[in-house]
C-alpha positions as CSV (number, residue, x, y, z in Angstrom):
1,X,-6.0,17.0,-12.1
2,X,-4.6,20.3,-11.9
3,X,-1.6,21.2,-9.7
4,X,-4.0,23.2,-7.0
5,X,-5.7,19.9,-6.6
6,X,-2.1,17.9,-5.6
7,X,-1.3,20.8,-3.5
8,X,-4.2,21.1,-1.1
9,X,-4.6,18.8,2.1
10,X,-7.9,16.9,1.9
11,X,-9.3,15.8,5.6
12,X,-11.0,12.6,5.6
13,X,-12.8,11.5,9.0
14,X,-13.3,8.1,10.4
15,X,-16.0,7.5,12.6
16,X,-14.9,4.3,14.8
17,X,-18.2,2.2,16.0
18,X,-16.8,0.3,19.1
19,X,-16.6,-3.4,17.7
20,X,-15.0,-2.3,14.0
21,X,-13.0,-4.6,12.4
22,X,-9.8,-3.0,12.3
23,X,-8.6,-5.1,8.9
24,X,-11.7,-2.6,7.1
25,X,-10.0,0.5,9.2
26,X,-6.7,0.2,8.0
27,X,-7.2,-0.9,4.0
28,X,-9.4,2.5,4.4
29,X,-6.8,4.9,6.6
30,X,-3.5,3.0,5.3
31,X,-3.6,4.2,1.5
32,X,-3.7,7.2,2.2
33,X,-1.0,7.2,5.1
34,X,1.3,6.2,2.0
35,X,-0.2,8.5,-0.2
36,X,1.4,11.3,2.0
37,X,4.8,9.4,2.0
38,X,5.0,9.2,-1.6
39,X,4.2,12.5,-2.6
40,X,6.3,13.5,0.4
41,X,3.9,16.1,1.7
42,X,0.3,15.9,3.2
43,X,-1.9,15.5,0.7
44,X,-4.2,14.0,3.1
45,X,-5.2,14.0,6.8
46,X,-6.8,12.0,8.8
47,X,-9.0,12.4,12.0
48,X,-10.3,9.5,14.3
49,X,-13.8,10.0,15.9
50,X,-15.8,8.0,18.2
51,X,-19.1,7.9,19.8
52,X,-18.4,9.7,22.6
53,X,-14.7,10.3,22.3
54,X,-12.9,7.6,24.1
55,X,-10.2,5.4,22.6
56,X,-12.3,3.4,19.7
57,X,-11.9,-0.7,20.4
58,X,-11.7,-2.8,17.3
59,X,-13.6,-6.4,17.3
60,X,-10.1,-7.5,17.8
61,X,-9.3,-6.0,21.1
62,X,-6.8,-2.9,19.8
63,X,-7.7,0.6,20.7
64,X,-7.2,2.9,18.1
65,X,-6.9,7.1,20.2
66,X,-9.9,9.5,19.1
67,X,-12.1,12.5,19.4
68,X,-15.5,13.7,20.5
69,X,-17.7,13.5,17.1
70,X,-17.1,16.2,14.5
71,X,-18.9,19.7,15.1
72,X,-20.9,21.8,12.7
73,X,-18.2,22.8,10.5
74,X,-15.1,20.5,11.0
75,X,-13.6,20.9,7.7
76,X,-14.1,17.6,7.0
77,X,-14.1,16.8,2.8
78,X,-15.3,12.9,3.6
79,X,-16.6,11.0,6.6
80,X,-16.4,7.2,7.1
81,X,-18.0,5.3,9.6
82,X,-16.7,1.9,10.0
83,X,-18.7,-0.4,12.1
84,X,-18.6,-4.1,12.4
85,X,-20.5,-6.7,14.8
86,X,-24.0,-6.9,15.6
87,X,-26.2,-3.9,14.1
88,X,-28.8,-4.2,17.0
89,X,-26.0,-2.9,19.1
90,X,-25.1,0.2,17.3
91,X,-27.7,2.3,19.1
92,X,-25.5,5.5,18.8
93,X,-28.4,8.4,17.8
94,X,-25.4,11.0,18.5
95,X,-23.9,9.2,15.5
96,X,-26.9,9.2,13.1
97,X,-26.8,13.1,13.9
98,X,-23.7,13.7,13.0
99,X,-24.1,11.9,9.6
100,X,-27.0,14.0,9.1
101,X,-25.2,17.1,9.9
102,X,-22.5,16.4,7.8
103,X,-24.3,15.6,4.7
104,X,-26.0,18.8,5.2
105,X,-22.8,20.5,4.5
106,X,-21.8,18.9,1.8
107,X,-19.6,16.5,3.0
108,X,-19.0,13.1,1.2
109,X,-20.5,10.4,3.7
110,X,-18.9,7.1,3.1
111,X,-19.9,3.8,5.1
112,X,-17.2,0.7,5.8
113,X,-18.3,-3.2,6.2
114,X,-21.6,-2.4,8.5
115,X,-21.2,1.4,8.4
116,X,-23.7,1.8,5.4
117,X,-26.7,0.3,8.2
118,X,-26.0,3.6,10.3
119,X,-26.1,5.4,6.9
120,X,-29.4,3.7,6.2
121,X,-30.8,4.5,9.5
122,X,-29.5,8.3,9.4
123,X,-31.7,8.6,5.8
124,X,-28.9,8.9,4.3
125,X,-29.5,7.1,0.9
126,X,-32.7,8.0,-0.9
127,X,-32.5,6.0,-4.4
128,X,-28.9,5.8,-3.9
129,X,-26.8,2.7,-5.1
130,X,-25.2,1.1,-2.3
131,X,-23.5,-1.7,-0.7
132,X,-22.8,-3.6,2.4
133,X,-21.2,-6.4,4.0
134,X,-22.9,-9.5,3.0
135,X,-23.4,-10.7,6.8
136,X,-25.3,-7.5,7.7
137,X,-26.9,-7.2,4.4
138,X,-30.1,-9.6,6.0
139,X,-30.2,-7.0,9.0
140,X,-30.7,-4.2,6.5
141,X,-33.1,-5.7,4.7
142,X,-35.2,-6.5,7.6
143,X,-35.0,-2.9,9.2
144,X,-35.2,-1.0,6.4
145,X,-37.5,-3.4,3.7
146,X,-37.4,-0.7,1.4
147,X,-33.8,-0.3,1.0
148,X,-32.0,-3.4,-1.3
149,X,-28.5,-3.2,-1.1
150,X,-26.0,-4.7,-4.1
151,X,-23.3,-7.3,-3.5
152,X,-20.4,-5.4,-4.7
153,X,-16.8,-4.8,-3.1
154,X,-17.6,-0.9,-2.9
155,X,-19.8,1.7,-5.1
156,X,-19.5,5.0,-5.0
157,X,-22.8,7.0,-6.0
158,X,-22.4,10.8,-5.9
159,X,-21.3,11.9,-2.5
160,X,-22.2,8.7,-1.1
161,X,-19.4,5.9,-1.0
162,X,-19.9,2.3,0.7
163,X,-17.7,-0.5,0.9
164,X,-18.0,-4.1,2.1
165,X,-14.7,-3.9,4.7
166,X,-12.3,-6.6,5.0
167,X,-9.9,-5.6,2.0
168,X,-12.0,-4.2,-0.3
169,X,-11.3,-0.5,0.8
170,X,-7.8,-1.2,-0.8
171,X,-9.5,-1.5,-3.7
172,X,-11.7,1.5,-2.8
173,X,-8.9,4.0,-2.3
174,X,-6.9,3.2,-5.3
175,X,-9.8,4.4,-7.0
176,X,-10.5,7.5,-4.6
177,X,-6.7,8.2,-5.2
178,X,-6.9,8.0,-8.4
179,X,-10.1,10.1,-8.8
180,X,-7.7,13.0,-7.2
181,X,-4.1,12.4,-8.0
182,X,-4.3,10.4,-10.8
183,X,-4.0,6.8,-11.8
184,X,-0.3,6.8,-11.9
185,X,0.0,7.8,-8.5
186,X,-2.6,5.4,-7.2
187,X,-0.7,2.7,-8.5
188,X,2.5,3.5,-6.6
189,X,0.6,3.3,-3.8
190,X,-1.2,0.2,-4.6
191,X,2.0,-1.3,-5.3
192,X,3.2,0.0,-1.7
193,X,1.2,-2.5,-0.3
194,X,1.8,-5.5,-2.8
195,X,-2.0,-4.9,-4.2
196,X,-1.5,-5.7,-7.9
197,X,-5.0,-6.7,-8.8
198,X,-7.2,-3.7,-8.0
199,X,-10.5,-5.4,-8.1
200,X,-13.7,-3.6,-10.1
201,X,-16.4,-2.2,-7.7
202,X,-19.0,-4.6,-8.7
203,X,-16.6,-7.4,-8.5
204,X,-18.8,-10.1,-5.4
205,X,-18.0,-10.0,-1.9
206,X,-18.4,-13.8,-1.7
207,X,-16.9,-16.7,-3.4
208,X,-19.0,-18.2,-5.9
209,X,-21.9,-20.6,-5.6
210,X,-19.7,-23.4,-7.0
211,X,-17.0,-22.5,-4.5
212,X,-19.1,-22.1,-1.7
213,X,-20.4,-25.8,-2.6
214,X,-17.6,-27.3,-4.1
215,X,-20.2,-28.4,-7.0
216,X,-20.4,-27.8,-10.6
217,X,-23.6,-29.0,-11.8
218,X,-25.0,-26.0,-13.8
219,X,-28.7,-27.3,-13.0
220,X,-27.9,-28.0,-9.1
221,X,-26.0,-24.9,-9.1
222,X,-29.7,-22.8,-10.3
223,X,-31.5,-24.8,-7.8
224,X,-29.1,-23.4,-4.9
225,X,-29.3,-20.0,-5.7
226,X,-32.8,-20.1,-5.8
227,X,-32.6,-21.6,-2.5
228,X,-30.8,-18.7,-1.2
229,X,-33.4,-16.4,-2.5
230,X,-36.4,-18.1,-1.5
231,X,-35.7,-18.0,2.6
232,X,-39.2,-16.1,3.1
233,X,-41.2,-18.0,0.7
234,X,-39.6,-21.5,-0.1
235,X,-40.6,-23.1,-3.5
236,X,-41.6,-26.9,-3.7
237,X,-39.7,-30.0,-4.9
238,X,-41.1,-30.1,-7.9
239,X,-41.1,-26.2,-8.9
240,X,-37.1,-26.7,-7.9
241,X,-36.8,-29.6,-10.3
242,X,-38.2,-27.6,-13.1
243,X,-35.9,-24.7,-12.7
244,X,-33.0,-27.5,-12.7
245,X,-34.4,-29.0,-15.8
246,X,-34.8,-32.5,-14.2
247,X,-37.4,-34.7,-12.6
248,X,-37.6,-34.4,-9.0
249,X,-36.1,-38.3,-8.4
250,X,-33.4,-36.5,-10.8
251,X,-33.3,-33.5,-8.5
252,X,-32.9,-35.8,-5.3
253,X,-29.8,-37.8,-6.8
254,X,-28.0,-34.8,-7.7
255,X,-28.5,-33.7,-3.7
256,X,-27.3,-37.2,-2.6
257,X,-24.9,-37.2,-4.9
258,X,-23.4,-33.8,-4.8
259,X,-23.6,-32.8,-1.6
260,X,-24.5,-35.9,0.2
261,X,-27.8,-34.4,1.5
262,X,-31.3,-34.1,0.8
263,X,-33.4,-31.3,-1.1
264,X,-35.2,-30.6,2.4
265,X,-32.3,-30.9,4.7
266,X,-30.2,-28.5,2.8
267,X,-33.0,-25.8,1.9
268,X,-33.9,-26.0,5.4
269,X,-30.1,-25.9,6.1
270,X,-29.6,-22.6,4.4
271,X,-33.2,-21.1,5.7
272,X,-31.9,-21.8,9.7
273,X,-28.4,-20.3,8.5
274,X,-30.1,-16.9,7.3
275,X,-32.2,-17.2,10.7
276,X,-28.7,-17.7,12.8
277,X,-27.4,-14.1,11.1
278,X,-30.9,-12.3,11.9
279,X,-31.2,-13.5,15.8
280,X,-27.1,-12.2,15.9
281,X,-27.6,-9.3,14.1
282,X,-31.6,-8.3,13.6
283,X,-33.8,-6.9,16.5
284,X,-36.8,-8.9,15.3
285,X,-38.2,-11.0,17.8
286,X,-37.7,-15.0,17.3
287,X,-41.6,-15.0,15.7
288,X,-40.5,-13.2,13.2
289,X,-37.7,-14.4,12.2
290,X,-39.6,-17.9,12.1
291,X,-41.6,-15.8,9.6
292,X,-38.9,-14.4,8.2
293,X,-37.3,-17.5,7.5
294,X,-40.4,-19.6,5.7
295,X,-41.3,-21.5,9.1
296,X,-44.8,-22.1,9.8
297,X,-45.2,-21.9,13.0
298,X,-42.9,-20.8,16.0
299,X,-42.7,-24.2,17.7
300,X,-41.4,-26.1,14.3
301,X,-38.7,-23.2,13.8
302,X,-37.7,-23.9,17.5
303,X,-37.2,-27.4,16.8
304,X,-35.9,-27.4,13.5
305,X,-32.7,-25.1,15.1
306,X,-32.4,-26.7,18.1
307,X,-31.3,-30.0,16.0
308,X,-28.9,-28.0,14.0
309,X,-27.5,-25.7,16.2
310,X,-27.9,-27.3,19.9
311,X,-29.7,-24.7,21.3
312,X,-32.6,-22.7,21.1
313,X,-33.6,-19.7,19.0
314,X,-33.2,-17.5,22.3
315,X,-30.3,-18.8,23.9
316,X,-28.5,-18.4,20.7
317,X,-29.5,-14.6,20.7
318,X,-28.6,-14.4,24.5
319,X,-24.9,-16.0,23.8
């Protein structure tokens, strides 16, 4: 780092999708708020953009003050866009511009919690390592199938950055910090806001399987995962058993006695689950998401949510 670097203002954007969740905002904007206090001087500045320039409101009701999107030559050294919600509403083409425009010029594009889908529709990524909020990461997959995104806290590739919101960005911009003033500094302001463990960028978004579960059965825990990667395409009984390393009168007493369920009702649980997130977030009709989702036919998806969740397939996507 040499002195020139400490002395010069950097200008970071954020570009505010109505709906963000303003938790993934400020563990982006609030480092670096401190990061000016502690080196007193402005070592960074931000601007706020929206859509179409109007006060941004978060998920949670507060308005955050902004400007019309960036123009050709802003200045800008990074742009975020931070967007949380449902993707099928983030129909902002102005946006996906303005991404575009920006990377032209060499600015670093960075993507918050869902932001990385608007990156992914702007073309942004091209054999790029990225990440996303695990809730939106089925959306993604679905609208863009060839696109895979990792389950890590943030990753930065290049001039690409993406981060799974919530606080995760803390951990993000200690390393961005760090990356321009220097570790030492970044630590001050981690400790500013109590963040002691700075968390590795591939470290999971999620709790473990064993968490999630509340089971510890090495051969049960195999079997789950597989469940959760087999939505499409589900595997049989007995191919299930084998990957546990049991019989499949084995395989049903660990269900029973585990999770006090049955192989079928909980694969089938976690295959309507996956289908819940898609009609809330995908814009795939409900036939495809039956397909999507390992049903075979539309009627038997129907039913099959309708006794788990109390409603249809479409009124769920209406509400």
């Amino acid at each position: 780092m040499s002195s020139l670097d400490s002395r010069n203002v950097q200008t970071i954007g954020f570009i505010l999708i109505p709906g963000f969740a303003l938790m993934s905002y400020a563990s982006a904007s609030e480092p670096l708020r401190a990061a000016n206090l502690l080196a007193g001087r402005e070592i960074y500045r931000l601007q706020v953009f929206s859509p179409d320039g109007a006060p941004a409101l978060s998920s949670s009701g507060v308005s955050v003050p902004a400007e019309p999107l960036p123009l050709r030559g802003s200045g800008l050294g990074t742009a975020f866009v931070c967007a949380g919600g449902l993707p099928r509403d983030w129909r902002y083409p102005g946006v996906l511009s303005c991404l575009r425009q920006l990377s032209r010029e060499g600015v670093r594009i960075g993507g918050i919690s869902g932001g990385p889908y608007l990156m992914a529709a702007a073309g942004l990524f091209g054999g790029r390592d990225f990440t996303i909020h695990w809730e939106h990461a089925a959306a993604l997959l679905e609208a863009f199938p060839d696109l895979t995104p990792r389950q890590a806290r943030f990753l930065i590739d290049g001039n690409r950055i993406t981060c799974g919101g919530g606080i995760a960005p803390l951990d993000m911009m200690h390393v961005l910090i760090a990356e321009r003033m220097g570790p030492d500094f970044a630590r001050r302001v981690s400790d500013w806001y109590l963040h002691t463990e700075v968390n590795e960028p591939a470290a999971p978004q999620r709790a473990s399987l064993a968490q999630r579960y509340g089971v510890h059965h090495p051969g049960l825990l195999n079997v789950l995962e597989r469940m959760e990667e087999t939505i499409e395409m589900p595997l049989e009984r007995a191919a299930m058993a084998r990957i546990a390393g049991v019989t499949t009168r084995h395989l049903d007493r660990l269900f029973a006695a585990h999770l006090g369920t049955t192989f079928l009702d909980q694969y089938r649980r976690i295959r309507l689950q996956h289908a819940h997130r898609l009609l809330k977030q995908s814009p795939l009709s409900v036939s495809e998401i039956a397909v999507a989702t390992g049903f075979s036919s539309l009627s038997h998806f129907s039913r099959m949510f309708r006794a788990v969740y109390g409603i249809a397939p479409r009124e769920a996507r209406r509400e």
